[in-house]
Each structure stands twice: as structure tokens, then as C-alpha cells.
N, C-alpha and C positions, 0 to 999 in steps of 0.2 A: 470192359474195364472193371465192373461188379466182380464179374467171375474173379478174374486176377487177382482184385483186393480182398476174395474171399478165399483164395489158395494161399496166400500168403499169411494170412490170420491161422489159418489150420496150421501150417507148417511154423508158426510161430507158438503156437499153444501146443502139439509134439515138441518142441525146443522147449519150454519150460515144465513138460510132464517129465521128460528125459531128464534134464537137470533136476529136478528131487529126487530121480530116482538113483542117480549118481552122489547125490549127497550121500544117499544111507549105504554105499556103496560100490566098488570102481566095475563097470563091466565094458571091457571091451568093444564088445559089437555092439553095446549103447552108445558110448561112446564117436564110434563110427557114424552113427545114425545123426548123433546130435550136429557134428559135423556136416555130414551131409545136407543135414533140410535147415542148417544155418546158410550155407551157401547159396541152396537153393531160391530161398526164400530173397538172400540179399540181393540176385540176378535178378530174379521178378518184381523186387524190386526196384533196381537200377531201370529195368524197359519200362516198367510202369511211370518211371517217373518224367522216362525220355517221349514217350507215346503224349505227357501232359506238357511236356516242354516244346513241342516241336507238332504242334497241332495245324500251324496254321496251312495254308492252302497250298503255296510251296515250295513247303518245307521236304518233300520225298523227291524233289527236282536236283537232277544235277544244276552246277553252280558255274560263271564264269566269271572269273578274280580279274582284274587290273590293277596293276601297283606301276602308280605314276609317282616321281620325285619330288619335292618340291623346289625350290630356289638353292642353290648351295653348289650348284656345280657339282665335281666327285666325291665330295663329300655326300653327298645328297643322291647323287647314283647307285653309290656304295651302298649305301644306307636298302635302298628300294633291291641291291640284289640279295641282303642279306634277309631281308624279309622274304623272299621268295623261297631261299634256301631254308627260311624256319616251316615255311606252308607244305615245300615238297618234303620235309623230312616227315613232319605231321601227316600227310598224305601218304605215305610207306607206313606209317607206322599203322595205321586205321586200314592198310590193308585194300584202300581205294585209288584210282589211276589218276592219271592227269596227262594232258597235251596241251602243248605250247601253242597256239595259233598263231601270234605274231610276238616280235621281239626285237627291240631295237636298244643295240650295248653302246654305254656310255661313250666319250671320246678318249679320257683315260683310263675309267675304270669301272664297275658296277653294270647297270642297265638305266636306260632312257625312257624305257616306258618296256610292260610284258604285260601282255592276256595270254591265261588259259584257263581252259574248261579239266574241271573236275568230276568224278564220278564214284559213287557210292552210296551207302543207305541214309538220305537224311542228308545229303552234302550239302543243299544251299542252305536248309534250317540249320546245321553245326556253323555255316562258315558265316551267316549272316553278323554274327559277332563280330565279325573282324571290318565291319565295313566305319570307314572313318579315317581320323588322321594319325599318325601313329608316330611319337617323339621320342629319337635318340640322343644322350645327351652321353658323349665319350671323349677319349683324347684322341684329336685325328692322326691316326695314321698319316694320314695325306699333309701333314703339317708341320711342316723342322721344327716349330720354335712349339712343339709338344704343348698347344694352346689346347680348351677344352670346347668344340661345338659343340649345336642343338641342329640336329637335323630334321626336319619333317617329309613322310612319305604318303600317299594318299592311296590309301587301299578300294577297292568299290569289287561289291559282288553283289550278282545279277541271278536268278532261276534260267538253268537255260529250258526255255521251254520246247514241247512235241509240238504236233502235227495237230493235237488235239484241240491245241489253244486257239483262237478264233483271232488273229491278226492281220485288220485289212490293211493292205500294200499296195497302194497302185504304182506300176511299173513306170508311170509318165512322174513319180515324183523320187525316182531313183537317178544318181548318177553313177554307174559303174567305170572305173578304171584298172587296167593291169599295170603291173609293173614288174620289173625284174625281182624275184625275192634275193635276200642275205642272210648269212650266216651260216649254218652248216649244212650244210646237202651236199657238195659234192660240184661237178662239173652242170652238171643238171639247173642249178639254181643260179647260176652264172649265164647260161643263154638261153631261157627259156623265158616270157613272159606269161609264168607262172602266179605267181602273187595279182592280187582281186583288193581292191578299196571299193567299198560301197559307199556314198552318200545319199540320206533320206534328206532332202533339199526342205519341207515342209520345218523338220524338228533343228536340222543340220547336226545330225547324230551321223556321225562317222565308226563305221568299221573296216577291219582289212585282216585276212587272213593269208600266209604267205607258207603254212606249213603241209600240205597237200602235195603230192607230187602232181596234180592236174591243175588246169584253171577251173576246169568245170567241179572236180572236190572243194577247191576253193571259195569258189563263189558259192556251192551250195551249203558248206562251213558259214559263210561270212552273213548268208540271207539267215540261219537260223541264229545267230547273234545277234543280227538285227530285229529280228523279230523279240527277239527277248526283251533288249535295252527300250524299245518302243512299248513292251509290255510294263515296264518299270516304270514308264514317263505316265502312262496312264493311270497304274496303283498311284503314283506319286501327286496329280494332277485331285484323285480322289481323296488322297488324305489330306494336302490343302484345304478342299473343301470342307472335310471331318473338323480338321483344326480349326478352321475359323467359325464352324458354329460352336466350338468349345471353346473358344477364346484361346486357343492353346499356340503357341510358339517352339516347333521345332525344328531346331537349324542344324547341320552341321557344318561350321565353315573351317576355312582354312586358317590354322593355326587355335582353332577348340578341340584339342586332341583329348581320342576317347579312349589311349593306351600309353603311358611312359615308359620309355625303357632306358633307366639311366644305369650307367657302367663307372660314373666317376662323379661324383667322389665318393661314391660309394653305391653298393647295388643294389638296385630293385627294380623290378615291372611291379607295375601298379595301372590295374583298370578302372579311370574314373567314373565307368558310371555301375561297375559292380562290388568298387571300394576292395577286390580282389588283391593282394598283394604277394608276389614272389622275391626270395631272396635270391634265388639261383638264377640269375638272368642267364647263362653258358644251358642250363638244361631246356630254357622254354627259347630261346632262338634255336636249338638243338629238335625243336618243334614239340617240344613237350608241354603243348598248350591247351589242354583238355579242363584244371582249373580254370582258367579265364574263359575258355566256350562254356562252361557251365556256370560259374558266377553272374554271367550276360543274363545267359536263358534264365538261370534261377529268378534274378532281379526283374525281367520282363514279365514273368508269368505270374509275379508275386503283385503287377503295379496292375495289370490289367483287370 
């Protein structure tokens, strides 16, 4: 990191030797130069600053998202597909994958619950942002008498962790079930007892993955999800304990939302714990949410 923050010092003192020297003077391929180890310089810095933002342990893991609804019926459906739709445009745009492992679509409209796993540089350190409750406040569609809702959606991401990670699982406190999967696949996912539920009986953490064309991809999908969400309850198990010799109180509950996004009566997203504010709420559902992942990270590395 020394080295870095000394390349960039060099390429910043070439930027203001260059700039006097264009004062007494226009020269083209100075010119060029000064451009160039401007740019260069502000990319080395941009990783330098993502390298102190995203340090912690992992942070280099892919990531598994859940976006459950809250109370609201389609309203509230709605709500959890349109987030989905802001995370997978975000995810195309950064140029990293994603799969769906299970998905269950609302009765009228939207989703009822969706996981999937993401992948790229940094994906659960960029996505840990968004873990929380998340408040839309619009004119419902779904509403003749054009009245104005508050929806709430409950986002959660998880590291999906390797092989590497040390997770004991005794098989005596699993219960495994198949079932028929739905949604799209084809004739395939209509008679096949494809689709795998796992339950850990000890935590009663449930998963189910139903996107595999095998049981056996399935169930080996479903074992490393679980292995993750049980890696969570353990971080989470250790920070209680952190908090309470700090006297510290950290909660997130249901209906303490750590992102607005209101469309009426007027627009803005605004992240309440990075005081972040947009006016273009159509560009960051559009998944153009890279200010608010970095507002997050900025405020966490600044508190710690």
C-alpha cells in the first residue's frame, strides 16, 4: 500500500511540474502527458481507496442476496421485484454474474421471496451495503383510488463461503426434503423431484435451492448456502459478545430502514446511515447505486 501511495505522489508532482510548464506555454505532447498521469494517478487512486474500504475478511467472497417482502401483500411483492431488478441491472453493469437459486412469484404480482448468489471482485464487501430494510414510498399502481403507500422489503447478504472455511455440520442434525421445482425450466421441472430444502434442526436455518437441473447439484448448491448462513450466525453470535462488552447496541429491525426511496411527493433515495442523498430515484432503481455502496463503505471505515 506504501508503494501505491508513493506512485501516486510521483505522478502527482509530474502533474504540477507539467502544469508550470504549460503556463509559460501550450505544448501538445505536455499536454498529453499531463492528462495521462492525471488519470493514471486518479485510478490508483480509486483501488487504493477500495483496497482500505473493503479490507475486512470477506470482503473478496462472492455474496448470496435474499429479498423477502414485508407485510403489504402486492404492494409489497412489487416492491421486493423491483429491487431485484435494481441489483441485477447493477450486477451487468460491474460486469459480474448472478444465479437465481430459488424463487417464489407473488400471487398477483412482483416476488414472495428470491436468493441468489453473485460473483465478482469484492461482491459481498460492495453488496454488504445493502443488507437492511429498504422503504418505498409511491402511488400504488395496484390502487384505483391512486392512494400513496409505504412499502417495506428486507434485503440480507451473506459471503458465500469455499471449501476453505471450517464449518462443522453434523449430518444427524440435518433434515433434507425434495420437492417438485417451479417456474421456468421447462417439462423437466414439472416431473422431476428436483428441488432440495435443507433444514439445520439445531439453528432452524432453512435453505432450498431449486435451480439445478439435478437433485444432487442441488442439494450440493443448498449444503454450501448453508454452510455460509451458519458462518453468519457465528460472526453474528461473536459480535454480540463484542457489543456487550462495549455496551454497544446494534439492531436492525423491522421497519428501522437503512435506505428510502420515495417517488411521491417528491424524489429522493436517501441512505440513512451514510446521509447519502439522490435525486434521480429512475437512475439508481436503474441499479446505478455505486454512490450509496460507497457512501456506506466511506462512513464505516471513517467510524472504525
Amino acid at each position: 500500500m506504501l508503494d501505491s501511495v508513493k506512485n501516486i505522489g510521483e505522478r502527482l508532482e509530474n502533474a504540477s511540474a507539467a502544469i508550470e510548464l504549460l503556463e509559460s506555454g501550450e505544448d501538445k505532447n505536455l499536454l498529453e502527458e499531463l492528462k495521462e498521469d492525471q488519470g493514471t494517478a486518479e485510478k490508483e487512486l480509486e483501488e487504493l481507496e477500495e483496497k482500505a474500504m473493503l479490507g475486512d475478511k470477506y470482503d473478496i467472497y462472492p455474496a448470496v442476496m435474499n429479498i423477502h417482502p414485508g407485510a403489504g401483500g402486492t404492494e409489497s411483492a412489487d416492491w421486493a421485484e423491483m429491487l431485484f431488478r435494481m441489483y441485477s441491472r447493477w450486477i451487468e453493469k460491474k460486469g459480474f454474474s448472478y444465479r437465481i437459486t430459488d424463487k417464489q412469484s407473488g400471487d398477483e404480482a412482483g416476488i414472495k421471496n428470491i436468493t441468489f448468489t453473485i460473483s465478482g471482485k469484492n461482491a459481498f464487501g460492495l453488496l454488504k451495503s445493502e443488507k437492511g430494510i429498504h422503504r418505498l414510498v409511491r402511488i400504488s399502481p395496484f390502487d384505483s383510488s391512486k392512494r400513496r403507500h409505504t412499502s417495506f422489503t428486507s434485503v440480507d447478504i451473506i459471503p458465500l463461503v469455499e471449501d476453505d472455511i471450517d464449518i462443522q455440520i453434523n449430518k444427524e442434525d440435518l433434515r433434507i426434503e425434495t420437492y417438485r421445482a417451479s417456474g421456468a425450466g421447462g417439462q423437466h421441472v414439472n416431473v422431476t423431484d428436483s428441488a432440495v430444502r435443507i433444514t439445520h434442526l439445531p439453528t432452524n436455518t432453512i435453505v432450498q435451492c431449486q435451480d439445478e437441473r439435478s437433485q444432487l447439484l442441488n442439494r450440493q448448491t443448498a449444503m454450501q448456502i448453508l454452510r455460509s448462513k451458519l458462518l453468519e450466525l457465528e460472526e453474528q453470535i461473536k459480535q454480540k459478545e463484542i457489543d456487550k462488552l462495549r455496551g454497544e447496541k446494534k439492531d436492525i429491525g423491522w421497519g428501522n430502514q437503512v435506505r428510502s426511496y420515495v417517488m411521491m411527493p417528491y424524489q429522493m433515495v436517501k441512505d440513512h446511515r451514510s446521509q447519502v442523498e439522490i435525486g434521480d430515484i429512475q437512475s439508481v432503481l436503474d441499479g446505478n447505486i455505486d454512490p450509496l455502496i460507497r457512501g456506506f463503505l466511506e462512513k464505516k471505515l471513517a467510524t472504525e
